[in-house]
C-alpha positions, 0 to 999 in steps of 0.5 A: 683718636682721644688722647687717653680712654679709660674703659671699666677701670676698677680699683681698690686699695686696702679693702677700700674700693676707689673705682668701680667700672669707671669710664671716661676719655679726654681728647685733644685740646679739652680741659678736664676738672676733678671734682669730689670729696676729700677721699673721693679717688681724684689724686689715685686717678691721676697716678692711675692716668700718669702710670704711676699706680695699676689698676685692679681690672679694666683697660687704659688706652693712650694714644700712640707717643702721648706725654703725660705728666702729672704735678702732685699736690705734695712737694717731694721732701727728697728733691735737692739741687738748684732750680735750673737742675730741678727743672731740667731734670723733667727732660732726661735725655738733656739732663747731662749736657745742659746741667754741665753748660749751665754749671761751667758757665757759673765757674767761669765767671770766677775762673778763666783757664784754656781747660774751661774755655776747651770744655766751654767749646766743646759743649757748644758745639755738642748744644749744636748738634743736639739742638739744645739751645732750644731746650735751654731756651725753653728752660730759661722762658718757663723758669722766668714765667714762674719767677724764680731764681735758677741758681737758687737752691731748691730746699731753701725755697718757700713752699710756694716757690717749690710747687713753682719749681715743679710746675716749670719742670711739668710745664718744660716736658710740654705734655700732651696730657698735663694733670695738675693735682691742686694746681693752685696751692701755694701759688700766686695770682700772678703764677695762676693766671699764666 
């Protein structure tokens, strides 16, 4: 089965009609290239795949438990945080605990109270539970990839740095669909090519 199929989608926005009875379908393992004009509807398509928009007529089907995510070519001017937390909120059922780990163990390196070292095992032993070492771990390899310091914060990042920022968090969730729209703006040579 493929892992999207879209069947006679149309669309139109503000009288202007971007689809008209488009079908195509992307399966497993493929790579798949956007090409067109400035306009063309290759940013509208991918927020159509990525749920993020509806279409006028037309069925999307995807297969049963996909991930989809989508990296926008623009940079989100309302994201603030630290790298880590930027990344880690691409994995909203881990946000919570990883977050309160990684920020405890930045605390305890200018503090050491029994009431920190309590938290620190508790934490641990719920990481544990949840199997949440992978997670970080994950987190930790892919932040390194993009070569970007996690306690960093993310609005004082160059433009380049932010859209490696978004990438890790794209890239974390490990998608079965990823969209990348204008993958390589502001990255560089060495963040293409890996």
């Amino acid at each position: 089965m493929a892992l999207i199929s879209i069947q006679d989608v149309s669309l139109a926005l503000g009288g202007q009609r971007m689809f008209d009875s488009i079908s195509l379908q992307v399966d497993a393992g493929e790579r798949v290239a956007l090409l067109g004009r400035n306009g063309a509807g290759k940013t509208t398509l991918m927020q159509v795949v990525a749920h993020q928009m509806r279409v006028d007529s037309g069925e999307i089907s995807y297969q049963k438990g996909i991930r989809v995510t989508h990296l926008p070519q623009e940079v989100p001017v309302d994201l603030t945080g630290t790298v880590f937390d930027i990344v880690l909120s691409g994995l909203p059922d881990r946000v919570k605990l990883l977050s309160e780990l990684h920020h405890l163990h930045q605390r305890l390196q200018t503090e050491d109270t029994p009431q920190l070292m309590a938290q620190l095992d508790r934490l641990h032993a719920e990481m544990d539970r949840t199997h949440g070492w992978e997670t970080q771990r994950q987190i930790e390899d892919v932040v390194s990839h993009m070569q970007v310091d996690p306690d960093s914060s993310f609005e004082q990042l160059s433009g380049g740095e932010k859209r490696k920022v978004l990438l890790a968090k794209a890239l974390v969730l490990k998608p079965d669909l990823l969209l990348l729209d204008e993958p390589t703006n502001h990255l560089d040579i060495r963040s293409i090519e890996w």
